[in-house]
C-alpha positions in Angstrom: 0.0 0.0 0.0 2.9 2.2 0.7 4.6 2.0 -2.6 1.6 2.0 -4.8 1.9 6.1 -5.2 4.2 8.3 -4.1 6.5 8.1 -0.6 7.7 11.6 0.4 11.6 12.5 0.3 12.2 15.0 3.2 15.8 14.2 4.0 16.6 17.7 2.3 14.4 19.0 5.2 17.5 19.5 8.3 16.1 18.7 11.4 14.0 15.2 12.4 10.2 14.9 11.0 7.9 13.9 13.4 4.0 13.8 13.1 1.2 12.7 15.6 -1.7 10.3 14.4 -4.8 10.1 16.5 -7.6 7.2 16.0 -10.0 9.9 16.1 -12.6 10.9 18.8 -14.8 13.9 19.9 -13.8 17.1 20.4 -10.5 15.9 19.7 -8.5 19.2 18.3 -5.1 18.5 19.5 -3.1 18.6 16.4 -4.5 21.9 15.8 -2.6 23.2 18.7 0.0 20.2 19.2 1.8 21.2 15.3 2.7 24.8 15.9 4.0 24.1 19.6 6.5 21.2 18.6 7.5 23.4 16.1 7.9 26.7 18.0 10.5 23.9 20.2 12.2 23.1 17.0 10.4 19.5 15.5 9.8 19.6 12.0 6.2 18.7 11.8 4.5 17.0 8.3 1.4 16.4 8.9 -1.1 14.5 6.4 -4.7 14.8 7.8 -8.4 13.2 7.5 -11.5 14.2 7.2 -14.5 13.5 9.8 -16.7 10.7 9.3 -19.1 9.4 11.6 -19.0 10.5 15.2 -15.4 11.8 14.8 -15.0 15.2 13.8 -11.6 15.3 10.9 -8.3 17.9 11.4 -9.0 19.1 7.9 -13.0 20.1 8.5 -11.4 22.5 11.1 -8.4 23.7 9.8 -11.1 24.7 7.0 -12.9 26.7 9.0 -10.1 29.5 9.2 -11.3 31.6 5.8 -9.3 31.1 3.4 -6.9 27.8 4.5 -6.0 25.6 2.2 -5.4 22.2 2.6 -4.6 21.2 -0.8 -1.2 22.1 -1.5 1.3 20.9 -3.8 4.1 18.5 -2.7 6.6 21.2 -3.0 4.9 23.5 -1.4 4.4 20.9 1.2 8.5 20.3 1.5 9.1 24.1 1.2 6.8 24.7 4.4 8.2 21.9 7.2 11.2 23.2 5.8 10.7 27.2 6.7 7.8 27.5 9.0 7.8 24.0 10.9 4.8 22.5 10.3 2.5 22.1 7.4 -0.9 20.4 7.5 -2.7 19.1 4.5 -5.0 16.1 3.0 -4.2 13.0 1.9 -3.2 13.4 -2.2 -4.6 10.9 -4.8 -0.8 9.9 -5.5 -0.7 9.2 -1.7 -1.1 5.2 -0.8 -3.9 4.8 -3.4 -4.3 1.5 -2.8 -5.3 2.3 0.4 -8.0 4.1 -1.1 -9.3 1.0 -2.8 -9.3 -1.1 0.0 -10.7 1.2 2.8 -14.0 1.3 0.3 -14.4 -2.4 0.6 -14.2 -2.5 3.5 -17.5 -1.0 4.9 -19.2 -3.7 2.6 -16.6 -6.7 3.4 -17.6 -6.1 7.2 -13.9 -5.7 8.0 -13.9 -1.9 8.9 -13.0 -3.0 12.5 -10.1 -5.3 11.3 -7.4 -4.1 13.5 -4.9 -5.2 10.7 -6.6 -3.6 7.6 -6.7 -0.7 10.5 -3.3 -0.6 10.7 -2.0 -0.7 7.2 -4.6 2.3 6.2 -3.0 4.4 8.8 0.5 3.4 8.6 0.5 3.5 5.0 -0.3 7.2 4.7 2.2 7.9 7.4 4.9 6.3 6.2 4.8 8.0 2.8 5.0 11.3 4.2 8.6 11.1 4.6 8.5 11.1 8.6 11.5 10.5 10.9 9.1 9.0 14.0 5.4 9.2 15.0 3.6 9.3 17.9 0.6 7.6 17.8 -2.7 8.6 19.9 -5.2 5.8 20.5 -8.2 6.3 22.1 -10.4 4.6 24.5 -13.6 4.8 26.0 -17.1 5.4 24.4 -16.2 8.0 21.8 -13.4 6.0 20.8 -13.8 3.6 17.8 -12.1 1.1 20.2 -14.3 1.3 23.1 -12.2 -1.5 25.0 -8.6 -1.0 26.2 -7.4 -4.5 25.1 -8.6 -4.0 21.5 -6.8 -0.1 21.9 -3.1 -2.0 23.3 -3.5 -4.1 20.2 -4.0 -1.8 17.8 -1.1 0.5 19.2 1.2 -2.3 19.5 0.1 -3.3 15.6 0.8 0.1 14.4 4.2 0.3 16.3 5.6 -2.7 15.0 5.2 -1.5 11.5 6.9 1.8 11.9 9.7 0.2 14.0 9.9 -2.5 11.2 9.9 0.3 8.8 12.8 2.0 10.6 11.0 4.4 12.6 11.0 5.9 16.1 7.6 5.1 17.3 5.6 6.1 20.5 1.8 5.4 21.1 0.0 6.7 24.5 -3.6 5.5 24.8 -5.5 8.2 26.1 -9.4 8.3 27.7 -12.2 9.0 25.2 -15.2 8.3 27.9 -16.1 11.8 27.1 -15.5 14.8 24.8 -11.9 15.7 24.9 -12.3 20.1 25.6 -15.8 21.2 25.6 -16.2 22.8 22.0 -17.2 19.6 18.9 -17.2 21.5 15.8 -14.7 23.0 13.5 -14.8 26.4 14.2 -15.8 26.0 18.0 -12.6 24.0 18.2 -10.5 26.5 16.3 -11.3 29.0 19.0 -11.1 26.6 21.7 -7.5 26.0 20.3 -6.5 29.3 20.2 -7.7 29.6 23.7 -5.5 26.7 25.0 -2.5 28.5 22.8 -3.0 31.6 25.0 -2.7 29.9 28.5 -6.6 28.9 29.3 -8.3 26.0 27.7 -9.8 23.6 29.5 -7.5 21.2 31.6 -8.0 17.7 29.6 -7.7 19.4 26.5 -4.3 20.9 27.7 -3.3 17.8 29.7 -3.3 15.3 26.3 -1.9 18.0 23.9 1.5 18.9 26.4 1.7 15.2 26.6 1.6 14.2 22.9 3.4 17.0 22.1 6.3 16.2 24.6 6.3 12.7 23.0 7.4 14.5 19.8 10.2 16.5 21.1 11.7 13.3 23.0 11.5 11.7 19.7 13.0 14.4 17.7 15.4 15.4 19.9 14.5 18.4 21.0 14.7 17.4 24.6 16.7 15.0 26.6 13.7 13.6 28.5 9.9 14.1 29.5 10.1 15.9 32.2 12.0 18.6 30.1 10.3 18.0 27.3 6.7 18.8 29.1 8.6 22.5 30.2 9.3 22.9 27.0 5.7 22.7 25.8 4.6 24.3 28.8 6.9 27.8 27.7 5.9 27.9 24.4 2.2 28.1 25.7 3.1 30.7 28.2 5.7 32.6 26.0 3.1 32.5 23.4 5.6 31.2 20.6 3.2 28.1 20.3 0.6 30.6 18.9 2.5 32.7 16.9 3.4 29.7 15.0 -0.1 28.8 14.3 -0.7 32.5 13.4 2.2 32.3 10.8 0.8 28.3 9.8 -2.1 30.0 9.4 -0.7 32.8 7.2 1.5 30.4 4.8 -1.2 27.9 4.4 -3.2 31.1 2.8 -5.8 31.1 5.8 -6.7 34.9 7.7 -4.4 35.3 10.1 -6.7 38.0 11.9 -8.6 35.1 13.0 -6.2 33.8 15.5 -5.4 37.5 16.9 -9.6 37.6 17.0 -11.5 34.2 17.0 -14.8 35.7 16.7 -14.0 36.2 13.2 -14.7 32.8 12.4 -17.9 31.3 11.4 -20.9 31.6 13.5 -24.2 29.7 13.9 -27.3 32.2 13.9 -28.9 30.2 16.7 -27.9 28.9 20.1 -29.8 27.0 23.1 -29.4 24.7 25.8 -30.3 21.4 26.8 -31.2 21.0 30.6 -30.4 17.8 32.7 -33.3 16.0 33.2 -32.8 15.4 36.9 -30.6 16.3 39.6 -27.2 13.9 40.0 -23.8 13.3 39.5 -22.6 12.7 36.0 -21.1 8.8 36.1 -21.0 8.6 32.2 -21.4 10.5 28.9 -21.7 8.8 25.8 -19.6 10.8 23.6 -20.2 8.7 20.2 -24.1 10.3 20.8 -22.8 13.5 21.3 -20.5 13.1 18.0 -23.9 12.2 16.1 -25.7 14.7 17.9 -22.5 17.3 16.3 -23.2 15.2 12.9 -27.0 16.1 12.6 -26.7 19.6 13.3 -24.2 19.7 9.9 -20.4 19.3 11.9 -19.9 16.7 10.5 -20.6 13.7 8.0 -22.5 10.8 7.7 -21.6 9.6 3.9 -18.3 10.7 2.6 -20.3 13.6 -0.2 -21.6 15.3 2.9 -21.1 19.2 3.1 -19.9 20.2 6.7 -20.9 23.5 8.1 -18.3 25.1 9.7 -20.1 27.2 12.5 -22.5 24.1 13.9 -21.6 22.2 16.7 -22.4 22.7 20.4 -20.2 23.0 23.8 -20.3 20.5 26.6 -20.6 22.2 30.0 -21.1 18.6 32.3 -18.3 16.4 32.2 -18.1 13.2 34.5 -18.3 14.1 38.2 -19.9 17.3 38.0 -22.9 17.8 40.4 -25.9 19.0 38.3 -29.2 20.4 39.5 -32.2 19.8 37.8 -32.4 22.5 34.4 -28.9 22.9 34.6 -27.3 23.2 31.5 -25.0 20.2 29.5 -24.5 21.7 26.7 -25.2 24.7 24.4 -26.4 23.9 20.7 -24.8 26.1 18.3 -27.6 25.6 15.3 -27.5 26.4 11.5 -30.4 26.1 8.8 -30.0 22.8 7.9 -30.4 20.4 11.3 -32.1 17.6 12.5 -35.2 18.9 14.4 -34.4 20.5 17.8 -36.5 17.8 19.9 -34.4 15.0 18.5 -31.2 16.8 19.0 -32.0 17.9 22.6 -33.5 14.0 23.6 -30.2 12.8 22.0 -27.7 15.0 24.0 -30.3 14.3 27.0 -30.0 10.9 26.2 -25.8 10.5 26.0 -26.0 11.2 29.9 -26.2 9.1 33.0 -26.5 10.5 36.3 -26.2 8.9 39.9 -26.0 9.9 43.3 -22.4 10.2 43.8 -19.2 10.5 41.3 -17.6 7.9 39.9 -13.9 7.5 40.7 -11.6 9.5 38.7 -9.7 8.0 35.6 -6.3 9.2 34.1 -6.0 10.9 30.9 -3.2 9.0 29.6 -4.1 5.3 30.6 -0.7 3.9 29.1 2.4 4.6 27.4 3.9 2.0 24.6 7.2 2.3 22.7 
């Protein structure tokens, strides 16, 4: 799959390439804010990205959201900006592993789209032909996860990091908790300002938590630090110094996006309507099913259910319960952020009702990053 199209030549590029792969999950905008800060620390960042599909939202659909990016670049210009600005993020090519192309559309009718195997070699495939030095894999876990247990997760890592090491690659996979949105914003441009709020020192703590960690994994691996504890203070400066966002302004720029939107993210898209959907009952959340809430993004237009869908880029809605917050009665879990073309409101609201179960105390609290695997 590999060599049936083109594989990337970067070694004219000085410096190590490293990119970050997530199995996808919801409200999962890391690499938006993970590129610019390993390369503001000096990591050469190519990154090929996907579009949403299902429950997942896609790194593309919100990168896309910025007026004016462009995801669609040539191969040079591809080289020419990892070379000078650090990090450049664009979609898969047709000259890019097209045999994986042919095989991931047989198999949603083969029944095989769970095949951790045929999983593997679709993502390692496109990886591999970027040109990359090491990855760092993130697979997630939990109910918004496509791998919902952690076995199935540790086998898929430990698949996908025996191909790159057989390859000749560095390769590091953390499994990370998916039992709930990652963040509170799920949809593109929600996420692009969440992003940029993360970039400026706020954000909310998960959200910061998984993208210092993945990002540290991608100095360690490209050298940039001698070992994780520095590496986390190195991510953790370029958030406070604010190089991390300056990068993504000047990303931004060279990718031919608007710029102004990072200075001011209320330039981005906007939904004409908003509302809230109240808990039913008074409790402690014990668990969120986040692959609802991904559909419940979907229907409102944030994302896709067949591959020809059109995404708007303003839908989506913010989560305000996460597990172990006390609600009352009424109390908001989310606002709706709703454009012209939605599912009915009563089936969006029931659904979002729907993803939560309460109980009468908390449940006991569960680590971000469940495991590390080299």
């Amino acid at each position: 799959m590999l060599r049936s199209g083109d594989v990337l030549d970067l070694s004219d590029v000085p410096g190590a390439k490293v990119d970050k792969h997530s199995t996808g999950g919801v409200g999962d905008k890391v690499s938006l804010a993970l590129a610019p800060l390993a390369a503001a620390c000096g990591v050469k960042v190519p990154m090929i990205s996907g579009r949403g599909l299902g429950h997942t939202g896609g790194t593309l659909d919100k990168l896309e959201a910025i007026p004016g990016f462009r995801v669609d670049l040539p191969v040079e210009t591809f080289r020419a900006l990892v070379r000078d600005v650090g990090a450049c993020l664009v979609g898969q090519t047709a000259r890019l592993a097209p045999a994986d192309r042919r095989l991931y559309a047989l198999r949603d009718v083969t029944a095989t789209v769970e095949s951790i195997p045929l999983i593997a070699a679709s993502i390692m495939s496109k990886k591999l032909a970027e040109g990359i030095d090491a990855l760092v894999l993130d697979v997630k876990v939990g109910s918004g996860a496509f791998m919902k247990r952690l076995e199935d997760a540790r086998t898929l890592a430990r698949t996908l990091a025996a191909i790159g090491h057989g390859m000749g690659k560095r390769v590091t996979a953390l499994l990370t908790a998916m039992d709930q949105p990652l963040g509170r914003a799920v949809g593109n441009a929600l996420e692009v300002a969440e992003t940029v709020e993360l970039l400026r020192g706020g954000g909310p703590a998960d959200l910061r938590e998984v993208t210092v960690e993945l990002t540290a994994e991608m100095l360690l691996l490209g050298g940039a630090a001698p070992g994780p504890a520095e590496a986390r203070a190195r991510v953790a400066r370029a958030i406070a110094d604010g190089s991390g966002l300056a990068k993504l302004e000047e990303i931004v720029a060279a990718q031919g996006g608007d710029p102004e939107v990072i200075r001011d993210p209320g330039r981005l898209p906007r939904a004409p309507r908003t509302w809230d959907v109240p808990a039913p009952a008074a409790g402690h959340v014990v668990a969120i099913d986040a692959e609802a809430i991904g559909l419940a993004a979907v229907s409102l237009g944030a994302g896709r259910a067949r591959v020809e869908d059109r995404v708007d880029p303003a839908v989506g809605l913010v989560v305000h319960a996460k597990l172990g917050d006390r609600l009352e009665r009424g109390t908001p879990l989310c606002t709706v952020h709703e454009g012209d073309r939605s599912a009915p409101r009563a089936a969006i609201s029931a659904r979002l009702a729907a993803a939560y179960t309460l109980g009468a105390s908390p449940p006991p609290p569960r680590p971000l990053v469940l495991e590390r695997l080299t």
